[in-house]
N, C-alpha and C positions, 0 to 999 in steps of 0.2 A: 900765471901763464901755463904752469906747470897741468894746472888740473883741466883749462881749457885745451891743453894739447891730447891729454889722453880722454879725456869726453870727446872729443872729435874723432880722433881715432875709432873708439870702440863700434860711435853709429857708422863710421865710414863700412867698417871690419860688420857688423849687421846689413847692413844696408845690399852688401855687395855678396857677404856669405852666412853671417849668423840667423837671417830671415829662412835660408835656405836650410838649416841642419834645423830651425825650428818647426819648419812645414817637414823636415823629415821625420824628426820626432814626434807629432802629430799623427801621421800617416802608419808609424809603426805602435801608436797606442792606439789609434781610432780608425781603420779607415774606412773610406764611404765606396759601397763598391756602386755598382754601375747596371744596371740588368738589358742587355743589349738583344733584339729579334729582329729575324728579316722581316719587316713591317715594307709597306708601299701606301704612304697615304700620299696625296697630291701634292707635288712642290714646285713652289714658284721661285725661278730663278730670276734675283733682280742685279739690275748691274749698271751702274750710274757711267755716261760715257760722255767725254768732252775733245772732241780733236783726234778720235783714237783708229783715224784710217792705216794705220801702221800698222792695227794690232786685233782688229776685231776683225779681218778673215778668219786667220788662225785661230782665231776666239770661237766664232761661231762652230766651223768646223770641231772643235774640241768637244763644245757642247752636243751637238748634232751626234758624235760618238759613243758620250757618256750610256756606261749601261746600266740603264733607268729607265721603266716602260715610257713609251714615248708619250703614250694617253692621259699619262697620270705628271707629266713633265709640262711647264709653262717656262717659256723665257721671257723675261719683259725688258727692255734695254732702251735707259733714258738715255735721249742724247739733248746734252745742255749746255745748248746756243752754239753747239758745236759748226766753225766754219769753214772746217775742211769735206773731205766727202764720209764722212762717217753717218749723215742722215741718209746719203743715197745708199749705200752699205746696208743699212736697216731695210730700207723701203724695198731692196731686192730680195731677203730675206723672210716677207712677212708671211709663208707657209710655215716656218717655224719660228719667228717672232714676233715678238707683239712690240713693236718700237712707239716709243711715247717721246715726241719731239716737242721739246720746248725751244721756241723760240727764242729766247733772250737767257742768257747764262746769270741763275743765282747759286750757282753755289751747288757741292756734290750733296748736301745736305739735303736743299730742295729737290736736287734730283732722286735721292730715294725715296722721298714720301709719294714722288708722283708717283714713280714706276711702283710701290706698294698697294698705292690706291686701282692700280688697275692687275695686281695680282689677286687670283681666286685658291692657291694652293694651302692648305691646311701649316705646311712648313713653309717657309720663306728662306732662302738660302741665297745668301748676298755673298758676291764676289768682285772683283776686279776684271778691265778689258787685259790689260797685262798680260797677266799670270796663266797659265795652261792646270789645267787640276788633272789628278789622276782618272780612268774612266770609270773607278770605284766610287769616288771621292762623294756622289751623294748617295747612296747606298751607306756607305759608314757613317755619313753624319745621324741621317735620317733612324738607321738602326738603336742608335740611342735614347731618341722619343720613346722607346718601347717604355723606359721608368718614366712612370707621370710626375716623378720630382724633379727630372731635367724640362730645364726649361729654352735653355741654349745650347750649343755646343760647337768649339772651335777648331777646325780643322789644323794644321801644318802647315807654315811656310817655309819650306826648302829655296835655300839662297845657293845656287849654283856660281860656285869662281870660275871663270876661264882662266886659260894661258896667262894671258896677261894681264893674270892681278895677282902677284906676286907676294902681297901685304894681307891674306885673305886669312893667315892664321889668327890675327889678331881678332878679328868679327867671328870666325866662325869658333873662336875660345866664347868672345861672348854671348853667342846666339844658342852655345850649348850651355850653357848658364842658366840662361831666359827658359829655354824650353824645359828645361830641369826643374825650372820654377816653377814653370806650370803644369808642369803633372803633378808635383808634388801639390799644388793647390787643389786641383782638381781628385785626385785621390783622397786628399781630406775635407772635399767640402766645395770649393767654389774657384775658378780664376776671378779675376779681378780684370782680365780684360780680353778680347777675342782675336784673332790674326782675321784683318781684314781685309785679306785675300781670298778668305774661306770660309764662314762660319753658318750657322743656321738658327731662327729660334722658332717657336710656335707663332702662329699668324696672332692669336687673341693678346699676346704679351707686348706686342712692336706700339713702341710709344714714337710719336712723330719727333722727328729731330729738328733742333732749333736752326734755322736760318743759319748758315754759317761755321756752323760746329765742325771741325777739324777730323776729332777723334769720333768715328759714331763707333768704332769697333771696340768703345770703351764704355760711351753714353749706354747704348743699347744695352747691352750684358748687364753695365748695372742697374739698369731701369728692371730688367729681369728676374733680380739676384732681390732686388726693393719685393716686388712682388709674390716675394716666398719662395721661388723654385732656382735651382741648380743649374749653374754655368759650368759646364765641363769641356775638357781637354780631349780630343779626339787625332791625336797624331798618326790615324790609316787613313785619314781623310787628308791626302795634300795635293798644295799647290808651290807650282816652280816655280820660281822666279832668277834672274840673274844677280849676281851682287857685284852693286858698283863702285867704286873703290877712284879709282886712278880720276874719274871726271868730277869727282866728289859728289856726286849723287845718291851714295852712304851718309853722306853727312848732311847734308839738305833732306833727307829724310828723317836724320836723329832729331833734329833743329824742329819739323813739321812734326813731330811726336813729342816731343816736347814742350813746345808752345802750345799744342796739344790740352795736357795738363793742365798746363797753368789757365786754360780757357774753360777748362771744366769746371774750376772751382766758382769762376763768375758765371758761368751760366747755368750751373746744377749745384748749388751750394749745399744742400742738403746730402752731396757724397763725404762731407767733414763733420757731419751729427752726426747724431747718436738711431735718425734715421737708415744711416747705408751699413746693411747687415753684413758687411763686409769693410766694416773702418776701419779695423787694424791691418788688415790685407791692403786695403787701400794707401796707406799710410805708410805703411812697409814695402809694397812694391813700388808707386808709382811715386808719392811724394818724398819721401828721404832721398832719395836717389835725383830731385830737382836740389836740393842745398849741399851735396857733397860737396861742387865746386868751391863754397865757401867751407866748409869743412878741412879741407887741403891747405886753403890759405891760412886757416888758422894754423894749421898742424907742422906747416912751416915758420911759420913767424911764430910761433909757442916752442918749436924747437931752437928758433936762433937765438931768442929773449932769457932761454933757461940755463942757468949756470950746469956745469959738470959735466965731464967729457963723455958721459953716456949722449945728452941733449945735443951735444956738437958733430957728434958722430949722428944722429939721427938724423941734427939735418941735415948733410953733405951727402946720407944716403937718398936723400929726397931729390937735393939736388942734382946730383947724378940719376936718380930718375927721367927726370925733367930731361935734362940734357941728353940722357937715350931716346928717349921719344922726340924729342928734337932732331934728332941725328936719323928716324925712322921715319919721318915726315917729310925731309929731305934730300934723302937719298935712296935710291931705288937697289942697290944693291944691299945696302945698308938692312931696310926692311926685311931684307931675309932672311937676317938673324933675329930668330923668333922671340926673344926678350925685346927688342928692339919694336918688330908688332905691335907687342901687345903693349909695350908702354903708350906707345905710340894711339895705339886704338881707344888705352881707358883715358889719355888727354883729350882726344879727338872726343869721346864722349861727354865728356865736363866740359867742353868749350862749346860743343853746341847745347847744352844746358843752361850755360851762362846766355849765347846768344837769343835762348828760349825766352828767357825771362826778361832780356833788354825789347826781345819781340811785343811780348806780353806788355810790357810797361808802356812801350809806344805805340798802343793799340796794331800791330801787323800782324794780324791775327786770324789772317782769312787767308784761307790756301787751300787751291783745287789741287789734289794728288790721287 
């Protein structure tokens, strides 16, 4: 038990930081730099939309501002099976977009092959109805096409807390983590996945996405990454979004990313060979980080099983973890003491891990987000 508690530990302690001080030290032996120009070839803006009368005003208008020749700018925006007024939303709009109305809702998957098939832009740059982007935000992607070895590149998503989210230290310790991750990948070499809220690749590389697929802002990059060329990190390209917290709508989105995952390995198997040029990035960011959960439970039950009062003291500090994050999840006042958060936040992460994978098992594995 002994040796299964400290073998769990160590990938948990990789998993969550040793990956991170590895792509650091990469970076400071090798890095890959970047050759960015103000370039303006033609980009198509696609954007899969389902019910989103709430949010494609403000969309459109955002777009309509972005400073990006307008001659050289295409919007295409699926709306799929959508039955609020988001098709009539489109249809008053078609001076500046080109709305592709499917009748019958399959899926945001199908919705981007449609709306790609009637983009004409050299770049493709796929976003969310949600999100608001900066008026920069394709200027920076696009400036990065200038090295013909990038073949993608993923802008920023900024998670704005209001007032009343009180628990926000806890996500926004983790979301500086994540983004830390991925420069540092991207400085040496490749992300492993894209923010898709904002991202861009070359039109000839965009492989059609499977029916159903959850994650494309994953599929996609590494069908890219397959193809020889450079997925990169581009954090002056962003988009804003709100972070939601108190309705648990943070955590229905961890759940929908993660289940994620676990659907890529049955429908792209070939990201666990010795085909995806990026398996040990893969393997270290996305899958370790699915078996922590069970990781934990070994490393509790390995501490309660093991003689000597070092073991005993380990696990009562575990436990008392547990029980602050308990106590964070509970109490609204309580989460303000930031230990408390953030216990709170990496439970909150591993339970929707766990529930990813009970997804996975009982096929619920289709989710429009």
């Amino acid at each position: 038990m002994k040796l299964l508690f400290w073998l769990s530990l160590a990938l948990v302690a990789y998993a969550y930081v040793g990956y991170a001080v590895w792509l650091w030290l990469q970076v400071r032996l090798s890095r890959q730099s970047i050759r960015q120009e103000s370039i303006l070839p033609d980009v198509s803006i696609i954007i899969a939309a389902r019910n989103e009368e709430s949010n494609l005003p403000a969309k459109l208008e955002n777009l309509r501002l972005l400073n990006y020749p307008k001659d050289r700018l295409q919007i295409v925006v699926a709306s799929d099976g959508s039955t609020d007024e988001t098709e009539r939303i489109l249809r008053e709009h078609t001076s500046t977009v080109l709305p592709v109305i499917l009748n019958e809702s399959n899926g945001k998957a199908y919705a981007l092959n449609q709306a790609v098939r009637h983009a004409t832009g050299e770049i493709l740059v796929f976003q969310d109805a949600r999100q608001i982007v900066a008026l920069n935000a394709i200027s920076e992607l696009v400036s990065c096409f200038a090295d013909p070895e990038v073949g993608a590149v993923s802008g920023e998503l900024v998670l704005e807390a209001t007032s009343s989210t009180p628990s926000s230290d806890g996500l926004g310790l983790y979301w500086k983590i994540e983004k830390a991750v991925r420069k540092l990948e991207s400085a040496s070499g490749s992300v492993v996945g894209v923010t898709g809220a904002i991202y861009a690749i070359r039109r000839e590389l965009y492989t059609d996405i499977p029916s159903g697929t959850i994650l494309d802002d994953v599929f996609v990059p590494m069908h890219v990454a397959r193809m020889g060329k450079r997925v990169i990190f581009q954090p002056s390209a962003i988009a804003r979004d709100r972070l939601f917290i108190q309705s648990g709508k943070e955590f229905s989105r961890k759940v929908r990313t993660l289940t994620g995952n676990y659907q890529l390995l049955q429908i792209a198997p070939w990201l666990i060979s010795p085909a995806n040029p990026l398996l040990f990035r893969f393997i270290s960011h996305k899958l370790l980080r699915l078996i922590v959960p069970l990781l934990l439970i070994v490393m509790l039950v390995g501490a309660a099983l093991s003689k000597g009062s070092f073991y005993r003291g380990v696990f009562w500090v575990q436990v008392a973890f547990y029980v602050l994050a308990a106590l964070g999840g509970t109490s609204q006042s309580f989460r303000k003491f930031k230990p408390a958060a953030i216990a709170n936040t990496f439970v909150m992460l591993n339970v929707a891990a766990t529930l990813a994978f009970y997804n996975f098992l009982v096929g619920r594995n289709r989710v429009w987000i």
